[in-house]
N, C-alpha and C positions, 0 to 999 in steps of 0.2 A: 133376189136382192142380196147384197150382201153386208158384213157386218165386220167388224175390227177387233178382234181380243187380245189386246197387251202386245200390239206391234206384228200378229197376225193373221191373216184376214181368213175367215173360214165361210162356206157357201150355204145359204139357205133358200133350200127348193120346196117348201114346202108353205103351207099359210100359216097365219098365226094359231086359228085353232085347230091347226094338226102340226104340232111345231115339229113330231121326230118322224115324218115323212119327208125322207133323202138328206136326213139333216147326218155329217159329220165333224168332226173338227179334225185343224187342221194337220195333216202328218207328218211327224218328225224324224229327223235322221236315227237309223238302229245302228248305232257302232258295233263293229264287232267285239266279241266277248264270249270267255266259253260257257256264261249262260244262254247266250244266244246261239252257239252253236250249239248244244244241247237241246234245244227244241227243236232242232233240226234230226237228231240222231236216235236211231234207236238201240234197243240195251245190246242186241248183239251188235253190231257195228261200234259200239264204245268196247268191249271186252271182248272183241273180235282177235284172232291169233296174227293173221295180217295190223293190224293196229299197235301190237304191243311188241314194245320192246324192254331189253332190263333199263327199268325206270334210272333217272339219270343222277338222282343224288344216290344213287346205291355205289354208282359207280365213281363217285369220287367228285361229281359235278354238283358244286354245292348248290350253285345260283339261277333258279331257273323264271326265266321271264313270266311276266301274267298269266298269257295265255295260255302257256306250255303247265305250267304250276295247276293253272283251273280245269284244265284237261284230266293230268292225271288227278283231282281231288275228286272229279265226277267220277273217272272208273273206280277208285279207290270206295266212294260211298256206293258206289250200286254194288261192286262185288261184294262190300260187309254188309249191306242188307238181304243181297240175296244169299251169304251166307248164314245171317240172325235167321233168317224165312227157313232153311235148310236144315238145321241145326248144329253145320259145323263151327263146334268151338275153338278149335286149332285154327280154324283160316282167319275166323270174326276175329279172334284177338293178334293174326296177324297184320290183318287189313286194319286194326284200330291204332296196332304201334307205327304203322307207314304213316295213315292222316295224322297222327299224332306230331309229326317231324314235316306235316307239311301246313295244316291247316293254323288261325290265327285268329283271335279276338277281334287283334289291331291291327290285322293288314288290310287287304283289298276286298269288295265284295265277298269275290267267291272264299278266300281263305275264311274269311266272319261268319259265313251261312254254313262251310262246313263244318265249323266248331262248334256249333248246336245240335245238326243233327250226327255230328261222334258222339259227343256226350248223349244223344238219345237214346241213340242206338246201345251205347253201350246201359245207360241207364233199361232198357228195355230186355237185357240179357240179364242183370243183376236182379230185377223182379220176377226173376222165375225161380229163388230161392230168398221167403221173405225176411230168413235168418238176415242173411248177407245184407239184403239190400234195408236195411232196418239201423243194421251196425254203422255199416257205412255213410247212414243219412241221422243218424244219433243225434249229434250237435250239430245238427244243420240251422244256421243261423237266419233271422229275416233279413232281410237286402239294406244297404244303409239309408235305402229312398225307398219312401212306401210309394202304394202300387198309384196313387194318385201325383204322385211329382213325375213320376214316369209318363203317364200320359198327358201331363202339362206339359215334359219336353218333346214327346211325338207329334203335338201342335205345334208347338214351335220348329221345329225338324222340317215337316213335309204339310203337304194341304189334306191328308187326308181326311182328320176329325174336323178341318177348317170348313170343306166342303161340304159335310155329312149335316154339321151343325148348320152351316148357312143353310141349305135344301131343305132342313127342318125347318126349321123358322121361319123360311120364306115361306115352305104350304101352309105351315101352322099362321100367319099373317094373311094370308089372302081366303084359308076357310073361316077365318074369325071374324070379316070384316063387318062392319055394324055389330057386333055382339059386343053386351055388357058384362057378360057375366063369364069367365075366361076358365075351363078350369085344366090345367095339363097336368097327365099323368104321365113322371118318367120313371120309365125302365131302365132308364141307364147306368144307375151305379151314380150319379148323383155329380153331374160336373156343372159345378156354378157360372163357368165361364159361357157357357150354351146358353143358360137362361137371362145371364147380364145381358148378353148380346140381341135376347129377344126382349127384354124392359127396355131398352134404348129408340127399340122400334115401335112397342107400344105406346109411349111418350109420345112420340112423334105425328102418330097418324092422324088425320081428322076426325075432329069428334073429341079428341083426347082419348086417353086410356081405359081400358076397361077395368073391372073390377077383377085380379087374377088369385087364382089360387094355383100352388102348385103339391100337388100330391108327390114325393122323394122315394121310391121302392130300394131300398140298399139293406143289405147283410152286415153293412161296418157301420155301429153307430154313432164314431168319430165324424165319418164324412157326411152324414146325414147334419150332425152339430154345427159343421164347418160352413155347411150348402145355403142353412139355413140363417147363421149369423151373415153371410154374405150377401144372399139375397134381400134378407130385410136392409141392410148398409144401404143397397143398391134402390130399392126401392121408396123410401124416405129420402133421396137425394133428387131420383125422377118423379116425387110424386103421386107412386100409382098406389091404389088401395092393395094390398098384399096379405095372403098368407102363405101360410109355408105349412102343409102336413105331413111330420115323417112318416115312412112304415116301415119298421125296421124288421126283415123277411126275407127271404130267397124267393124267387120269382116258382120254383115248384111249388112253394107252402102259402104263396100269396090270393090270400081270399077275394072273393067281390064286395064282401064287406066292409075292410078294411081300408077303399080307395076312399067310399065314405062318398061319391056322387050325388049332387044334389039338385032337385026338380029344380030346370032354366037354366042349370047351367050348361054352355056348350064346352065338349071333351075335346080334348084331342090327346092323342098319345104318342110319343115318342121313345120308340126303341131302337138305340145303336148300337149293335154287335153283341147283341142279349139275345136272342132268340133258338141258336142253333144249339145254348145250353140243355135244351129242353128235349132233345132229340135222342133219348138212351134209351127211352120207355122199354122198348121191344127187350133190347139185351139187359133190363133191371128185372122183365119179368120172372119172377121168381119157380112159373110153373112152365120153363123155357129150359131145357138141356142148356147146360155153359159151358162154353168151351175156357180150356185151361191158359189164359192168356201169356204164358211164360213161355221157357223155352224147352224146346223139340228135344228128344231125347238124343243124345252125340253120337253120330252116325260112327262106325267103327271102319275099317278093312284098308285095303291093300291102296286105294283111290286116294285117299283124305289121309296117308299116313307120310309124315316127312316132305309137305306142299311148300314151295319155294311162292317169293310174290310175283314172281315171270312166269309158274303154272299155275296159280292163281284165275291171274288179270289174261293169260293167255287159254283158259275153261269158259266155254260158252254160257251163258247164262242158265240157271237152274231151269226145265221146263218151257225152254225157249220163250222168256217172256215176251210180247207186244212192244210194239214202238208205245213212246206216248201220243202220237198220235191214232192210233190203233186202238190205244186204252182209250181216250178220249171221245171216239168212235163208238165206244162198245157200250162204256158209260151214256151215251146220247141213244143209242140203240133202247139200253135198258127202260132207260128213263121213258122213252116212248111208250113202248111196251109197258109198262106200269100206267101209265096216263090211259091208258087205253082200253086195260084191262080195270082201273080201281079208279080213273079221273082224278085223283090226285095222293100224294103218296101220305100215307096214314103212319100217326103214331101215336097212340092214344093222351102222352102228356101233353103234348104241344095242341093238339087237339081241343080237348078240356079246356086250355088256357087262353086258345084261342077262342070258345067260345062264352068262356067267361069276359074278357074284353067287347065284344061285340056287345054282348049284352048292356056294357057300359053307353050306347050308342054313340061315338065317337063321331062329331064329323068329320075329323081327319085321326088319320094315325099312319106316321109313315115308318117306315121299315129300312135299317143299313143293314146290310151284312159283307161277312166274307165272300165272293163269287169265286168259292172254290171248290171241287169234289175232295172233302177231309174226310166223308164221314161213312167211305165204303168198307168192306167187310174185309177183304183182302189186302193183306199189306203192302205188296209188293205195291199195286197200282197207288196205294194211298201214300205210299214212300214218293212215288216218280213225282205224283201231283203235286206234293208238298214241295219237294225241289224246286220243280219250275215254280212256284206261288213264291218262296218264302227267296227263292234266286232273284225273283222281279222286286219285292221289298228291300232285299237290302242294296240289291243295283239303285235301287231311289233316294235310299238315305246316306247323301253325299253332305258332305261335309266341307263347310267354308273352309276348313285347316285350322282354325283357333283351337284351343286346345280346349275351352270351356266348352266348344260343337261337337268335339271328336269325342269327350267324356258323355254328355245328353246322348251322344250314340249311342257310346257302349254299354250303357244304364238302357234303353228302350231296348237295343237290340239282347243284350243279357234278362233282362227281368219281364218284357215282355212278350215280344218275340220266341226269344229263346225258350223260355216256358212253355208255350203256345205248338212249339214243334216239337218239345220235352212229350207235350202230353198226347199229340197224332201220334207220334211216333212210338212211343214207349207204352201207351197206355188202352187195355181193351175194353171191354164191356162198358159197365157203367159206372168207371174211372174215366172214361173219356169225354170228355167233354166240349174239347174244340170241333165239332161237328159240322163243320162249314160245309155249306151247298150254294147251289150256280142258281140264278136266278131264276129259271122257267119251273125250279120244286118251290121254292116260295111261291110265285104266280100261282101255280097250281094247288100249292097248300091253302093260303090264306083264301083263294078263291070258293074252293073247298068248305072252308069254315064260314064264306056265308059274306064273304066281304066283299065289295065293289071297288074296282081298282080307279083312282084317282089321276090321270096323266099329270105329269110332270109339268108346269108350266113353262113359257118359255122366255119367261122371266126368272125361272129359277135356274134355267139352262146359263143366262147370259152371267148371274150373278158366281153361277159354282166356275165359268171358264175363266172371270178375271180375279180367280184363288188358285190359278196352276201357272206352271211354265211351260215351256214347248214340248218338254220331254213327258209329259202327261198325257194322257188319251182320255177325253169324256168324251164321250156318245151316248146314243140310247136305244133300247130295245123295249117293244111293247111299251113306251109311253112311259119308261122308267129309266133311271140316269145310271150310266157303267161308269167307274173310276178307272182307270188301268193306267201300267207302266210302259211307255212304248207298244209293245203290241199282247201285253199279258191284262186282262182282266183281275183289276185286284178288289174290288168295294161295289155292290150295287145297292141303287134306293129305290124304295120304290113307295107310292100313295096310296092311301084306301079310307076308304069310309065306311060305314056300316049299311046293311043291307036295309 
């Protein structure tokens, strides 16, 4: 049969209870872009000698179109990364004064995503001397918007937290149904607007509402105050009997005690983009050799002395790096190989934490994360990955042209984003923290830790496709829902219950 979503029609070959058998939606045009031609290329064919010519604004040519501009911003950041990976610092701070005269806060896609990762990159060379990088971060001031109006304007922006939060709500309403006694625990850093959105559906259903409690896990306990004056507003206007339990705690130091669970009540838990914090265990181990996360000692001789940016960009890549498709390749390789050998990939804090939740007996607890490999050991691959991820982000966050959308931009894509690739890029051990992974290591993790995966229903399929526009990709894998930008995976969900 088939179905309508917001003026496009997409095919379903499958039954109702096996909804993501042959199911797609429907495909959009890929304009070209030198983000899109970049998943096409690999690092030697960008910094290939045939490819490179003296760059054009060197030469007197101030204006150079999109795509010509995001072409050379791509070779420009792979050649300063694989000189940061090499440790020459004569070419890095070459490569950093060219993107500096090309890349943009406020221009187009590509010039805004390379101005994060310069700044990374170079932030990531300044940390290998903690004098320097101490000095120069002295008076570093907080942002004029805290970290909560930022992701009120990334809701409003794009569908992605709009979708995450519906798909919550929606499992969390269909495993609660008949239950009196409600109790949800979020991991999310505490956004009131998620749970307004789930009282209005409690209100509503048969039966009347149940009795909910919500347990708040946050570190800020501003927004824990805020969550919790908001929620009660909301729930004295619907009517529902309500409490509101803060705990004010980092999800490493959060006890089972603490959530305070009580005999009849049904759990459910909701974690959005909280889980991959928890992924350092191995490199925090104390009785683990550490590697010096700075930079490489400054190669010296006759090669690397007096480098122009035409012999630069016109030097094959260090070590003949892989395509990203190659990397991508090699990463799915591993990952097998790991499954295979250990059934799922182990790390002892996410572990623990993981089975401390379980033990809460959750009927449901669904799970968002990044669907992306952030969190591998080598940098060069985890540089490539990052570009294509954070190139498909800000290709998506387009802007109506008002000037009050173009500022909401440069606030999420500066304070959050930008942060977010500050810390892949710039930051190792157990300073790292953006640890985003592909879906089939959560499957395997959570499976791991004892949990029973939940499909997706396919009513919550219909409900996340009319939160997107055509330029969006939802599908699904193993019974769990993929977000993507045209043809990049950027957001997966996925359900569970306790064993």
């Amino acid at each position: 049969m088939k179905f309508r979503f917001g003026g496009e029609e997409g095919r379903w070959n499958g039954s109702p209870q096996s909804p993501w058998e042959g199911w797609s939606s429907p495909s959009s045009g890929d304009p070209a872009s030198p983000l899109t031609a970049f998943s096409a290329m690999s690092l030697t064919s960008i910094l290939s000698p045939k490819s490179t010519l003296t760059p054009p604004w060197l030469q007197g040519q101030r204006e150079l179109g999109s795509e010509d501009r995001g072409l050379w911003l791509i070779k420009l950041l792979l050649a300063c990364a694989n000189c940061v990976s090499a440790g020459h610092m004569e070419n890095t701070n070459l490569c950093l004064e060219q993107l500096s005269l090309l890349a943009s806060p406020t221009g187009d896609p590509m010039q805004r995503v390379a101005t994060y990762f310069m700044e990374a990159l170079a932030a990531r060379i300044t940390k290998a001397w903690p004098g320097l990088h101490k000095a120069l971060n002295c008076t570093h001031l907080p942002p004029p918007v805290d970290r909560f109006s930022v992701r009120q304007m990334l809701f409003n922006l794009c569908p992605f937290l709009k979708v995450s939060y519906a798909a919550v709500n929606h499992s969390i309403m269909e495993a609660m149904e008949g239950e009196d006694f409600v109790h949800i625990i979020d991991l999310n850093d505490c956004e009131p607007i998620q749970w307004a959105w789930l009282m209005h559906s409690l209100a509503a259903r048969n039966g009347g509402p149940p009795n909910l409690r919500i347990t708040a896990v946050s570190e800020h306990r501003q927004a824990l105050d805020r969550t919790a004056r908001v929620l009660a507003e909301e729930a004295d206007k619907l009517n529902i009997p309500f409490q509101f339990h803060p705990v004010h705690s980092t999800l490493d130091h959060l006890e089972a005690e603490e959530l305070k669970v009580k005999i009849g009540e049904a759990v459910a838990i909701s974690s959005v983009l909280q889980l991959h914090t928890l992924l350092a265990e191995e490199e925090n181990d104390p009785t683990r050799p550490q590697k010096r996360p700075g930079w490489p000692p400054v190669r010296s001789g006759p090669r690397f002395q007096n480098t122009t940016l035409d012999d630069l960009l016109k030097s094959e890549p260090r070590s003949n790096l892989p395509s990203p498709s190659q990397i991508e390749e090699a990463i799915v390789r591993k990952a097998a190989a790991a499954a295979a050998a250990a059934g799922s990939p182990r790390c002892p804090r996410i572990d623990r934490f993981l089975d401390m939740l379980r033990g809460r007996s959750p009927k449901i607890m669904v799970v968002v994360e990044q669907d992306s490999n952030h969190n591998g050991a080598l940098f060069m691959e985890r540089f490539v990955e990052a570009m294509h991820y954070y190139g498909a982000v800000f290709d998506s966050l387009a802007s109506d042209g008002s000037q009050q959308r173009s500022m909401e931009r440069l606030a999420v894509e500066k304070y959050l984003f930008g942060e977010e690739i500050k810390d892949i890029v710039a930051c190792e051990g157990g300073e790292r923290k953006e640890r985003h992974e592909k879906l089939d290591k959560w499957l395997r993790r959570m499976e791991g830790a004892g949990f029973v995966r939940v499909p997706v229903s396919y009513e919550t399929v219909l409900q996340a496709k009319g939160l997107i526009n055509d330029a969006y990709r939802l599908g699904g894998d193993h019974g769990c829902l993929v977000l993507g930008w045209q043809e990049m995976s950027l957001f997966s969900i996925s359900a569970w219950r306790s064993s």
